[in-house]
GUVO-481029 format. One record per residue (C-alpha): y, x, z. Coordinates in steps of 0.2 Angstrom, whole numbers, plus 2048, in hexadecimal, padded with zeros to 3 digits. Layout:
BEGIN
YXZ...
END
This chain:
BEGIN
8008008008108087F981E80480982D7FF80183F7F880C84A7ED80385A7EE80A8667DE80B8597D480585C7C480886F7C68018737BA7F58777BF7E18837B67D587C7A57CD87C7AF7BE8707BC7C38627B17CD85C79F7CD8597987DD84D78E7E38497877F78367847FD83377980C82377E81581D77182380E77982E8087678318057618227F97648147ED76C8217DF7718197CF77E81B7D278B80E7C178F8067BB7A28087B379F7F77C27A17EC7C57B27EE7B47B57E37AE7BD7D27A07BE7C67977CC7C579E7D57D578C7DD7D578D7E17C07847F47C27777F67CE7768097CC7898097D07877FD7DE78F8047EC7A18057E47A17F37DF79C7EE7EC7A77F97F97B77F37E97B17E27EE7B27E28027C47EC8027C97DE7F67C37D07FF7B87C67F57AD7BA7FC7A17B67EF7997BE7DD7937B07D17857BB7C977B7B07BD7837B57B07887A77A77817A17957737AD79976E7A47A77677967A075779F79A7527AC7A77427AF7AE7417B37C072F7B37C172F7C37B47407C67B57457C57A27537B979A75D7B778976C7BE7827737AC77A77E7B97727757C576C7677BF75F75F7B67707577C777474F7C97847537D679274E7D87A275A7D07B07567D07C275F7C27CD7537CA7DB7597D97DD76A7D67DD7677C97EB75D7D67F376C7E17F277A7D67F67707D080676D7E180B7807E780878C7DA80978F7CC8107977C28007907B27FC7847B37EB7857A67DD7787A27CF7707957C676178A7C375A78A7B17597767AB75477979874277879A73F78B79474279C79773D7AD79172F7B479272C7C47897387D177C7297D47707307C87637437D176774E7D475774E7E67547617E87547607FD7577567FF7487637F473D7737F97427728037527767F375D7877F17567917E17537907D774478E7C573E77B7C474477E7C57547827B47587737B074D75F7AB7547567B974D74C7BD75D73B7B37597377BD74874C7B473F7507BB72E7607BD7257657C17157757CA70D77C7BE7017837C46EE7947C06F67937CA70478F7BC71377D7B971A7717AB71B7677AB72A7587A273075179F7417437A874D73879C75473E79A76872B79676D7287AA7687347B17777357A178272979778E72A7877967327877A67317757B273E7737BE7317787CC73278A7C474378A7C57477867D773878E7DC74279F7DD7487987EE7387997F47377AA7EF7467B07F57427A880672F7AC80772E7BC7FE73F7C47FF7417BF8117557BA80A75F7AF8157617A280877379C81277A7AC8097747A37F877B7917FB78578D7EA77878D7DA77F7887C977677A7C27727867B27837897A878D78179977F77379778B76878D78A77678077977C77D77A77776C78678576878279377476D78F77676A78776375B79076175278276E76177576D76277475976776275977275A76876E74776C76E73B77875D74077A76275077F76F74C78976174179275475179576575B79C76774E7A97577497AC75175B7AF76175D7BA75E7517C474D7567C87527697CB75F7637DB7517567E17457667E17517727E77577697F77457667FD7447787FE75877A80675F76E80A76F77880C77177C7FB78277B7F077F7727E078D7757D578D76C7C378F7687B779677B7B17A07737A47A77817957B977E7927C77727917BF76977F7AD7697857B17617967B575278C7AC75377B79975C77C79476576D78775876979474A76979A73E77578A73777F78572678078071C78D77A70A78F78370778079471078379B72077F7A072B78F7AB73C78C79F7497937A674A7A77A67387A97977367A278F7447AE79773D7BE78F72C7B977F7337B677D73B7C778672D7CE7777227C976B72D7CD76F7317DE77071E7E476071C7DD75772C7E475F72D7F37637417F07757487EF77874D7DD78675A7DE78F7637EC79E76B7E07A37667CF7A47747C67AD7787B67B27877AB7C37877A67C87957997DC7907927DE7927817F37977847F97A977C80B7A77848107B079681879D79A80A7937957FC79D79E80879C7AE8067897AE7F37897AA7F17877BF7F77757BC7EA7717B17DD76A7C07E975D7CD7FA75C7C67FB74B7BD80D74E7B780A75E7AE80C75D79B80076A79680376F7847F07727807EA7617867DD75E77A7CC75977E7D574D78B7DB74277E7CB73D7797CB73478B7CE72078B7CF7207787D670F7747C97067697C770A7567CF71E75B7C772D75F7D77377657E573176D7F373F7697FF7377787F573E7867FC75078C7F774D79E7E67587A07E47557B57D27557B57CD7577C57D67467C87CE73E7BB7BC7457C07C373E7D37C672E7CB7B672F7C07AD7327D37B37227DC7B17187D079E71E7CE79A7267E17A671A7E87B77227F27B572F8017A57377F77A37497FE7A77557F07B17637EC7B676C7DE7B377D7D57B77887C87A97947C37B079E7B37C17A27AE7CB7AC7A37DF7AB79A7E37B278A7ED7C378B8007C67878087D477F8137DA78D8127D87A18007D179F7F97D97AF8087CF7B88027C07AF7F17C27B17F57C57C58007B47C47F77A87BD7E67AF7C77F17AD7D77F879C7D37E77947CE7E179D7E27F17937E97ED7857E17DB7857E57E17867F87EC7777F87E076D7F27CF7717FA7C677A7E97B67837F17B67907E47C07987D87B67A67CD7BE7B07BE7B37B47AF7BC7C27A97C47CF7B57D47DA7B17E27E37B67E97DA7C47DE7D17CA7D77DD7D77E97DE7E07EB7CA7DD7D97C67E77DE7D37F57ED7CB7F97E87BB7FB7D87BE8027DE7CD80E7ED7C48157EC7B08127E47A68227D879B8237E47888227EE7838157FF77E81880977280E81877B8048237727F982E77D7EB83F7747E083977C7D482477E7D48227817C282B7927C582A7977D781A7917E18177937F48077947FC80779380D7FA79681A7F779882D7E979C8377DC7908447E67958547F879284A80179F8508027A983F8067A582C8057AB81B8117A680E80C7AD7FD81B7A97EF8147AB7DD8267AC7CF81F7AA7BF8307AA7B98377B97AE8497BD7BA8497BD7CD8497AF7D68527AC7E88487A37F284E79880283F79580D84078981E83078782A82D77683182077484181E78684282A78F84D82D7A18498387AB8548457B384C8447C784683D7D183782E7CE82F8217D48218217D18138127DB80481B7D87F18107DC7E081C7DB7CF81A7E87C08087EC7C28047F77B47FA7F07A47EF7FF79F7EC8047B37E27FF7C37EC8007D27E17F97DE7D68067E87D57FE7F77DB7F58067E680280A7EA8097F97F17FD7ED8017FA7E58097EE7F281A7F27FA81D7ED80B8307E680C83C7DC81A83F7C981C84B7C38298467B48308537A883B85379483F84179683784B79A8278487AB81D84E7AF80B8497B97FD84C7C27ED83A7BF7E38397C97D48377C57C58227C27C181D7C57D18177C17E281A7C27F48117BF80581D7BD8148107BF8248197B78308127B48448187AA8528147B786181A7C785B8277CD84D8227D783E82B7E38348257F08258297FD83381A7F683C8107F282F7FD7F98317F87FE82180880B8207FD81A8247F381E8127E782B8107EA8328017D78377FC7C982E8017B58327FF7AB82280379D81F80679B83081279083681278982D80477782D7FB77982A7EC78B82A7E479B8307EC7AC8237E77BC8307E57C98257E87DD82D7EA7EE8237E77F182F7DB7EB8327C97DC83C7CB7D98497BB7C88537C17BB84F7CE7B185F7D27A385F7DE79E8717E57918777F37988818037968927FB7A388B7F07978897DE79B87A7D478C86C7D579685F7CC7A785B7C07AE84C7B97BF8497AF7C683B7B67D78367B27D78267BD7DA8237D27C981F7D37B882B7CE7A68277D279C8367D17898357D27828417DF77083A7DF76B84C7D97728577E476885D7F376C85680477A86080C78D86480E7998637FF7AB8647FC7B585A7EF7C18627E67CE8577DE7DB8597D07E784E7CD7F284B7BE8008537C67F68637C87F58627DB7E48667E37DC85E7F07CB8617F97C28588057AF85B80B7A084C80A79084D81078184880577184180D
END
């Protein structure tokens, strides 16, 4: 953390320099548990043999859970032999092992671990009948990818340059695979592994189901009704199954793909009892049915995928709005106008209001009936990038969909894709955010959001203002319900993180800057610049200031773990150039160029003993420090 004091901070600037904007916080309202499970990844655990350092990346950062199932490629895999299918990449089979990584995050962490039940009837079961894709192009990208040429698929190069292709035969590298195969893995992992299964509540049910005629077409070649029918059908035997043997599970579906699909499913719109549903509504009315019938819960979380289609800094800083807020025009409101159609219309171009976690709200009582337990979920997303400040942006619109997730009792929010700015974004909110939500309201919330926290015992609070505005903003902030005695407090600031650059090391070594707030009448104000944001850590017992702050003292070179086993993470606040590993008679063991603040260096060779580091940095300063290899 970079400690930086901003003088005569809360003085006001010309109208003609900043846009002012006042946010009312009152501690007594909108009191609400914060979920744990928003601060979360997929794939925290994405290289076993580098396990250690994502793992030790994960715990300084804060996050609570790792969705590992990997998403389209989930839907085929094989516990029992540990295989599935790359839907991507001709449908070719690889090994996969969901075991050991719950072996490994039940050993070494204490994050929660997501993954999924397979609902399509099959799944692979041998790489013999793989398309040979070294020997054609030495597995490089082209058009045949995407295509089913594991199963014995041809193609041909056309006169004109395209191909024509023709499918394997998915009964050559698949097997039939009942829904007590796939929940059987519980048992497994209960009665074999000895896992505690309470670190593995939240199981997708399978994974983009509504578009398996797309990403799974060499099973799914045709989408009906009839399909449609088998995808519940099995789902609904897969939960019964599944909580018989724990009852404490998570369901979480449907996994719906994207803002079109959650609406309009690849096979068309399905048809029930003589009526044509969109594809959430008619999956809510489904499990609706089933549920009174069978007497079984049918979905804890309802889970959806959300990946915007906005290329513009301003749009993707109002994507967040996408889920509650019923009076957001969203530009890209598409699928959503194929939503109460008026009869003889298949698109009603007048609807621009996308709020679809209302509408599935509304879709539930009408179907479960009002007060049915449920939350909600968002399992994979991703924003388009932007030309310029697109760190700051990605940082933004991840913290403003984390804020919004708080306000309004999401139980998990998940990125697919992870980029620079993230890192600091998740460690900000998950290192300094309590555990109650706090109602905040903001003049001007399309620019300038508050979210507010406090803790169980109420005697601390966390305001974290997200400006997705290009200038500064002056904000003017008064507390009600929560008496804060007058004095200086914290406050930890991220703007300008750099685009091509990780910044985020660790709790202690990131790029936040420590500044001053004045806080009297339960009133502080604020200069917030511009695509930024800023968490005031405010107590009623005892004043804070930067002075104080804990996190001041940074090494400026740390080993972990030592002393290690198998890998050793360098990791400076500087820009580390070489990384050279020699014995105590001073004869170099190992070297690695860098050119980063972070280095993993894999010691698993060296014999067991004392070492020293010796690090070089981009300034040409040298550093050593000594580890021990066991």
């Amino acid at each position: 953390m970079k400690k930086t004091i901003l003088l005569s901070l809360f003085v006001l600037a010309t109208l003609g320099c900043f846009c002012q904007v006042t946010v009312t916080i009152n501690a007594d309202e909108g009191n609400r548990t914060i979920s744990p499970y928003l601060y979360a990844k997929n794939r925290a655990i994405n290289d076993i043999a580098n396990v250690n350092t994502e793992l030790l990346l994960a715990k300084e950062a804060g996050l609570n859970m790792t969705r590992q199932n990997n998403g389209n490629n989930a839907t085929n895999y094989n516990w029992r032999k540990k295989l599935t299918c790359h839907p991507d990449w001709y449908n070719n089979v690889y090994a996969c092992d969901w075991d050991t990584v719950a072996q490994t995050l039940s050993k070494s962490s204490a994050m929660q671990g997501m993954f999924a039940f397979q609902l399509c009837g099959r799944v692979a079961s041998t790489n013999a009948y793989n398309f040979k894709d070294w020997e054609y192009n030495r597995s490089q990208r082209w058009e045949g990818c995407s295509k089913n040429l594991c199963g014995g698929g041809t193609f041909t190069k056309n006169s004109d340059g395209s191909y024509s292709f023709t499918n394997g035969d998915y009964h050559l590298y698949t097997q039939d695979w009942p829904m007590d195969s796939t929940v059987e893995i519980l048992n497994h992992w209960k009665n074999d592994l000895n896992l505690d299964l309470s670190q593995f509540k939240y199981w997708n049910m399978d994974n983009e189901f509504e578009i398996w005629g797309s990403t799974h077409d060499d099973i799914f070649s045709v989408v009906n009704n009839d399909v449609y029918e088998m995808m519940m059908q099995n789902y609904f035997a897969a939960v019964k199954k599944a909580r018989e043997l724990f009852p404490d599970i998570k369901i979480c579906g449907p996994v719906a793909a994207s803002e079109w699909t959650w609406y309009m499913p690849s096979g068309g719109f399905p048809v029930y009892n003589g009526v044509k549903y969109t594809w959430l509504e008619y999956f809510i009315l489904r499990c609706a049915e089933e549920e009174k019938k069978s007497g079984v819960k049918m979905i804890d979380v309802f889970d959806i995928h959300n990946y915007p289609e906005d290329n513009n800094a301003a749009d993707i800083l109002q994507t967040h709005r996408m889920y509650w807020d019923t009076d957001f025009q969203y530009p890209r409101a598409n699928g959503v106008k194929q939503v109460n159609v008026p009869k003889g219309k298949t698109w009603d171009n007048s609807v621009t209001t996308e709020a679809v976690f209302v509408r599935c709200q509304e879709w539930i009582d009408k179907y479960f009936g009002k007060y049915y337990e449920i939350t909600y979920g968002i399992s994979e997303y991703n924003t388009k990038d932007v030309p310029s400040k697109n760190a700051m942006v990605t940082a933004l619109a991840y913290a403003s969909n984390i804020g919004e997730g708080a306000r309004n009792g999401m139980e998990f929010f998940i990125p697919w894709s992870w980029k620079y700015g993230m890192w600091e974004t998740v460690h900000l909110f998950a290192r300094y955010s309590k555990g109650i939500n706090v109602s905040s309201v903001s003049n001007n919330e399309a620019m300038v959001s508050a979210y507010t926290s406090k803790n169980e015992s109420c005697d601390s609070m966390t305001v974290i203002f997200v400006n997705r505005a290009e200038k500064t903003m002056q904000v003017s902030t008064t507390i009600e319900n929560f008496s804060i005695e007058k004095g200086t407090y914290v406050a930890l600031q991220l703007a300008d993180l750099p685009d091509s650059k990780e910044t985020f090391i660790s709790h202690n070594q990131n790029a936040l800057h420590a500044l001053d707030v004045n806080v009297l009448d339960n009133k502080f104000s604020l200069s917030l610049p511009a695509y930024s944001m800023t968490a005031v850590l405010l107590s009623k017992e005892q004043v804070l200031s930067s002075d104080s702050c804990i996190d001041v003292e940074i090494p400026s070179l740390v080993l972990y773990p030592n002393p290690c086993t198998d890998e050793l993470l360098v990791a400076s606040s500087k820009e580390i150039n070489t990384v050279t590993i020699l014995n105590v008679a001073g004869t170099i063991q190992l070297s690695k160029i860098v050119d980063n603040t972070m280095a993993t260096m894999d010691v698993s060779q060296l014999k067991a003993g004392a070492y020293v580091a010796k690090i070089q940095f981009n300034d040409n300063t040298i550093e050593t420090k000594s580890f021990v290899k066991q």
